[in-house]
Every structure is written in C-alpha cells, then in structure tokens.
N, C-alpha and C positions, 0 to 999 in steps of 0.2 A: 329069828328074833327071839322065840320062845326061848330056844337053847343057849342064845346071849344069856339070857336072863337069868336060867336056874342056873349055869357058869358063875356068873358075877355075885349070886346068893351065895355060892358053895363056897367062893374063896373068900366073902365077908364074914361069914360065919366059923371058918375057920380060923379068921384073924383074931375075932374076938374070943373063940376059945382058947387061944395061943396066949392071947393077954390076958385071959382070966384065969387059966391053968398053970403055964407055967411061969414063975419069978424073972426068968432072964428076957423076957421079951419084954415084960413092962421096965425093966432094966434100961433094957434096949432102946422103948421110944421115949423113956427121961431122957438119955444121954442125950438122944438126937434134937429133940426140943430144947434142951439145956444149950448144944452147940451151938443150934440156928441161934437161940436169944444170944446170947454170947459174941455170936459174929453181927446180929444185926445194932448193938451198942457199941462194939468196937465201927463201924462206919458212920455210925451216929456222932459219935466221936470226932473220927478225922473229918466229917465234915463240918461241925464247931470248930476244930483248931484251926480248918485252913478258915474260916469265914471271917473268926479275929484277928488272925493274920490279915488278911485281906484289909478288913479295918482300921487295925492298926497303923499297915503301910499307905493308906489313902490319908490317913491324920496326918501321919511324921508327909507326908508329901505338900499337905494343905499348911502346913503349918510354914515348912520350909518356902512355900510361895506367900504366904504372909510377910515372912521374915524380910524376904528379898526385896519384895514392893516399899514395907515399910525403910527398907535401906536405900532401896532410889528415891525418895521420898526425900529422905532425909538429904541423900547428897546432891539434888537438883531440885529442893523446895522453892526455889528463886523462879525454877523457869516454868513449874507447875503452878505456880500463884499467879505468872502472866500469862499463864492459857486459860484459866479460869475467869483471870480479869477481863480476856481478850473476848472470851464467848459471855460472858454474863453486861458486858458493857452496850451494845445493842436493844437487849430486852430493859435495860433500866434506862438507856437516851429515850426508847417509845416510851415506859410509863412513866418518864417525868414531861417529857413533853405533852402526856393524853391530858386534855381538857376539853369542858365542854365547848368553851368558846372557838373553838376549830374547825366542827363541823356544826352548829349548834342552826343555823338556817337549815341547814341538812337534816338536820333530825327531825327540826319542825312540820317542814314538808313531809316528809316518810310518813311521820304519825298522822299528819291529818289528809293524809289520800288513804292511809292505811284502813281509817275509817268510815272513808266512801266507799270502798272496794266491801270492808266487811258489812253494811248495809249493803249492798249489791247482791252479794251471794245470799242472806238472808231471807231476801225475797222481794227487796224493795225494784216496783216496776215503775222504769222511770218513762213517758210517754213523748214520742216524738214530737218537735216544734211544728206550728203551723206552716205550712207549706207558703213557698214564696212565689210571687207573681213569675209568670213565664217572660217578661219584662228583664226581670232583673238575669236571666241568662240569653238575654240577645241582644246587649248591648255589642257598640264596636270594640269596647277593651276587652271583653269578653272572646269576643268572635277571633281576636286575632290570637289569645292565650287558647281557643278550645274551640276550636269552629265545630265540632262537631256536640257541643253541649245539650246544643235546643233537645236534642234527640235522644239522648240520656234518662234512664230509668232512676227517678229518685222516689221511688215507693218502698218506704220503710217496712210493708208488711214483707216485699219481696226478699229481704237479709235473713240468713238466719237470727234466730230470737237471741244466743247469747251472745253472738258479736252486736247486733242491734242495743243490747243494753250496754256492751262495754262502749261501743260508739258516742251513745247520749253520756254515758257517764264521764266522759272525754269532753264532750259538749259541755256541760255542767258545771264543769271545775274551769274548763280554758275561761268558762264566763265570769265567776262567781270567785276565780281564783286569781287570774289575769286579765279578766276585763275584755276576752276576744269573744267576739260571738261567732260561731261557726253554721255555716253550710253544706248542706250534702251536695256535692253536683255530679256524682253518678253511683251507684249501691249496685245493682243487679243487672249483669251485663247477657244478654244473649248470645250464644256459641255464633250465630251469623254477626252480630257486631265486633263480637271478639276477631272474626276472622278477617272482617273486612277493616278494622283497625290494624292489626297485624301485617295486612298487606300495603298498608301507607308506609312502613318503614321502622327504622328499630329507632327511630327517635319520637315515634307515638307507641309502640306497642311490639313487643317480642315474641310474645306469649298467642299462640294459636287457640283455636278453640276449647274449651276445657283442659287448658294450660294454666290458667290464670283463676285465682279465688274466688272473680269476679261472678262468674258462672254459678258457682254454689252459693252465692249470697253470703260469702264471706269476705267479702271487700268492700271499699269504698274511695272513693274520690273525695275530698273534701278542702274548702278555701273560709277564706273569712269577711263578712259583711262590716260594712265603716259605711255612716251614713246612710243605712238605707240601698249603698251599692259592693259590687261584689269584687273582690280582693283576691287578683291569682297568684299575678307574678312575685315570682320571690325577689326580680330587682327592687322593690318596694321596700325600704328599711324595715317600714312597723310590719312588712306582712312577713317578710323573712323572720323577723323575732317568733313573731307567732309560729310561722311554722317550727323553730326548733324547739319552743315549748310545747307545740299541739306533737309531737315526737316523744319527748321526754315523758308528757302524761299517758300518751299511748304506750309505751314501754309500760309504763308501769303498772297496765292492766293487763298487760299479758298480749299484747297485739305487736304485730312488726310495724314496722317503720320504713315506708321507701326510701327515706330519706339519706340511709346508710349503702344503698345499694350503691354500684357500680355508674350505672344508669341512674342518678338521684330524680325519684319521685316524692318534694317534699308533700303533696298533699295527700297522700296513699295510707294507708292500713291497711293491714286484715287478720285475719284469727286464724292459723294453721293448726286444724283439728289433725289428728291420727286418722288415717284411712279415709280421708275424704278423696286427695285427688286419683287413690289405687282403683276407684270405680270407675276410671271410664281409662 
C-alpha cells in the first residue's frame, strides 16, 4: 500500500512538472479540454433540435385533430345538436318537474324524526312506561295470538341500554306522532326459551339458541294497546296500519324490521350491533 503511494506521488508530481516546464503539454490539455467543451455543446445541441422537433410535430399533429373535429362538426352539426338535445333533456324533464310540493309530507316527517334522533344521541334518556297489569297478557285474544306470552321477559333493564332508547323513542313518536300506544310483550329471551320455541316449529321461531338478538337483549316483541286492551293480530285493520308505521319509525332509527323478512314478523325489532352474534 506504501509503494501504491510513493507510485501515484511520483507520477503526480511529474505531471505537474511536465505542465509547468514545458509549453506543449499545457498545449496539450487546452486542446483536450477545448475538444471535450466542444463535443459536449455540439450534443447539447442536437438535443434542442430534436426536442423542437418533437414539438413542433405534436403542434402541426394537435392542430390537424382540431382541424378535423371542427370539420365533422361542421358537416353533421344537425346530428350533434340532437345528442346533446337527447342527453341534456332528462336532467332538465327532473329540474322542471322538482318541486317542493312532491315530496313536501316527506320532507316534513324526515326533519322532525331527524330531531328526535338528534336529541337521542345527545344524551336525552327517555324512561320506560309503567308496566302493565299481568291481566292484560292472558286474555283469550291474546292466548290464541301468543299462548306462550304470560311467560315472557318484559324487563327493560334486561335489553341493552341503546336499543332500549331506540325502542322508547319508537314508542314516543308511534304515540305523539300517530296516536298508537305501544307495548313491549317480550325483550330478553333465555337461550332455553329460545330453544324450546325453536322446537314448536318454524311458524313460531327459526332461530336456536343464541341465533336470535333476543338473547343479547337486542330484540323485542312489541303490539299495541286500544282501550286499555292489547292488539296483536295484524288481521285487525287499525293494528295492521300501526304495524307498517311502527316499521317505518323503526327503520328510521337504525333498527330492523321483521316485517320485511321472508317469514313476516310484524311486531319485531332489533339493533344488529357488529360482533355481537361472533361470541358464541
């Protein structure tokens, strides 16, 4: 490594006496510095010429596709102004036809559920109705819609807390808005009821033990009181009505509707949380 060294000294030091003694070597690294500048501006060069070329022939190309468009334009202007007609006539039939008076019941309602909802989330706790006489579910109308009623869990602490407020707020409005007064007639179902309903048949129950929301206290049963007495069947004109609005109010807080299943449960709800039924 030494002997690299004093080498690469010896021939440094001889170059620079070469260049500083005699005239033709610094001759000699003008010219060569002079040629390399020389070749490195002539490349300089042909690469500007070709790049305005380049742009120039993308202009003369853009221009000629101007040219053309503006010439089919010209000679089928008849059939371009009735594809425009044809796509722009749609969007002007909707904004002459939009009025408020169209959906204007519609809008009514939205805003003022939209209102109860935004008091809900806020914090407003609404408290469950007094409990009803054990009476009012063992009657005979009753026994023949839900014989198994009497035995039925209607303990509001038992539901979870945010279906339990979407429930009353359901309650609230079916009252206050439509005039129904509603009942709970089962909320928190035991995996042995669950199971022993299940096995009456798929025209009481489908759903096995911790199959069904009921279990997690995210479901409910629910009918409507008239006079004092309790309202199941949906052959019943005014309780059918109430059912498809006590639906429509639950949709609109976020709750499902048995009503639309397969199986139609109109007096059902419940709140399908994320990861509840993956625990068992």
């Amino acid at each position: 490594m030494f002997l690299l060294a004093v080498a690469l000294y010896f021939i440094l030091a001889c170059l620079i006496s070469w260049l500083i003694l005699f005239p033709a070597g610094r001759d000699f690294v003008l010219h060569a510095v002079d040629g390399a500048e020389q070749r490195l501006t002539a490349c300089l060069q042909r690469v500007t010429r070709r790049r305005q070329m380049g742009m120039a022939s993308l202009g003369q190309r853009s221009s000629a596709l101007w040219a053309r468009t503006a010439d089919l334009l010209r000679r089928h202007y008849l059939l371009c102004l009735a594809g425009v007609a044809a796509l722009s006539l749609p969007t002007l039939l909707a904004l002459m036809a939009d009025s408020k008076s169209m959906l204007g019941a519609y809008d009514v309602s939205t805003r003022e559920m939209n209102m109860q909802v935004a008091s809900l989330l806020q914090g407003e706790q609404l408290v469950p109705p007094v409990d009803l006489p054990p009476l009012v579910f063992a009657t005979e109308e009753v026994r023949q819609e839900r014989p198994l009623l009497v035995s039925a869990s209607r303990n509001w602490t038992l539901l979870n807390v945010e279906y339990a407020q979407r429930l009353l707020l359901v309650f609230k409005i079916m009252k206050e808005k439509h005039g129904y007064e509603m009942a709970l007639l089962e909320g928190y179902r035991s995996p042995e009821r669950q199971d022993m309903l299940a096995g009456m048949g798929p025209n009481v129950s489908n759903a096995a033990a911790f199959q069904s929301w009921h279990q997690y206290g995210l479901a409910a049963d629910c009918a409507f009181l008239r006079n004092g007495k309790l309202v199941i069947s949906e052959k019943d004109p005014w309780a059918m009505r109430g059912y498809q609005l006590y639906g429509e109010v639950a949709e609109s807080v976020g709750m499902t509707w048995g009503g639309r299943w397969k199986m139609m449960d109109f007096g059902h709800t419940e709140l399908r949380l994320p990861g509840v039924m993956k625990k068992h």
